[in-house]
C-alpha positions in Angstrom: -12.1 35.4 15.7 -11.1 35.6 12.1 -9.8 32.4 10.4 -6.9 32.9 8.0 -7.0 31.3 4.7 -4.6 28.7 5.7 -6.6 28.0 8.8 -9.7 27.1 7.1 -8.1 24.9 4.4 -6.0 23.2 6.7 -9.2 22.4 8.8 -11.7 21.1 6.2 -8.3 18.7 4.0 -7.9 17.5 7.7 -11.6 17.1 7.6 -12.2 15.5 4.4 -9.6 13.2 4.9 -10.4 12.0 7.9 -13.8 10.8 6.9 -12.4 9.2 4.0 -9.7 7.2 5.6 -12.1 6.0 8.6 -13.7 4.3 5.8 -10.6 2.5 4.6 -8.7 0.8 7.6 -5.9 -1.7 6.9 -7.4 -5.3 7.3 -5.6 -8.0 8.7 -2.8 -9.7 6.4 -3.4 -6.6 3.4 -0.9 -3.8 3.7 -1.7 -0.5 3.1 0.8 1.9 2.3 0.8 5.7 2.1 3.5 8.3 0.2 2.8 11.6 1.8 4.7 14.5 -0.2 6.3 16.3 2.3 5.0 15.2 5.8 6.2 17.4 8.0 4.4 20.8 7.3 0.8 22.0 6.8 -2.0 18.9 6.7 1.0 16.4 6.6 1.3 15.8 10.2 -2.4 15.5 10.5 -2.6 12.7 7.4 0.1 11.0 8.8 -1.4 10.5 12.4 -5.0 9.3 10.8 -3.4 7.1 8.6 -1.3 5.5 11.6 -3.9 5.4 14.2 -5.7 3.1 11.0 -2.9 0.8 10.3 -1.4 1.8 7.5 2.4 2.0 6.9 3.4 5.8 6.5 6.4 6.9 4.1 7.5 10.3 3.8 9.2 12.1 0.8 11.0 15.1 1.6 14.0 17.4 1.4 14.6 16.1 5.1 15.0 20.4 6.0 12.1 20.2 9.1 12.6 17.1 11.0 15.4 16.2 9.6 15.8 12.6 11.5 11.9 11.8 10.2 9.0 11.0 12.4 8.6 8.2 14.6 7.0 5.1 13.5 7.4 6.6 9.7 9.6 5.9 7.1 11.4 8.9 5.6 13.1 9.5 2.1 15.0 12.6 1.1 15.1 13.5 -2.1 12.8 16.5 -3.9 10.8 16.8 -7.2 13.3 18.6 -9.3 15.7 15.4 -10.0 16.6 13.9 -6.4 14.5 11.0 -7.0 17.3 8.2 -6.0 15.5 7.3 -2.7 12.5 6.6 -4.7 14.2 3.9 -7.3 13.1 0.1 -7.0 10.0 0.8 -4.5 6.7 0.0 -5.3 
């Protein structure tokens, strides 16, 4: 079976990042905090359940137009890049 474009990147991000966050797991008392563009579509969904399933807090940043109520256990933020930046203000 042939393997679309999409397919294959999806895989090896999904992949790549994987590796890279089982080598950075929240430790006990440090915080570790993630802004995912997005979130909700293409290698978001996968990001956000490795970084989870490691500890870290999640935040997503999106237009809020596919899961519109956010995921569970994830903070969401509506907003886009072209000027809806208000959720954004006075976070670190």
């Amino acid at each position: 079976m042939r393997q679309t474009r999409r397919e294959i990147l999806k895989s090896g991000v999904g992949a790549t990042f994987a590796l890279a966050a089982a080598r950075l797991p929240a430790q006990p008392g440090h915080d570790r905090t993630l802004l995912i563009l997005g979130g909700t579509g293409f290698i978001g969904p996968h990001l956000t359940e490795q970084a989870l399933a490691r500890g870290w807090k999640v935040t997503h940043f999106n237009r809020g137009k596919r899961d519109p109520d956010g995921v569970p256990g994830v903070e969401t933020l509506h907003g886009d890049r072209k000027g809806r930046l208000d959720s954004l203000k006075s976070r670190n």
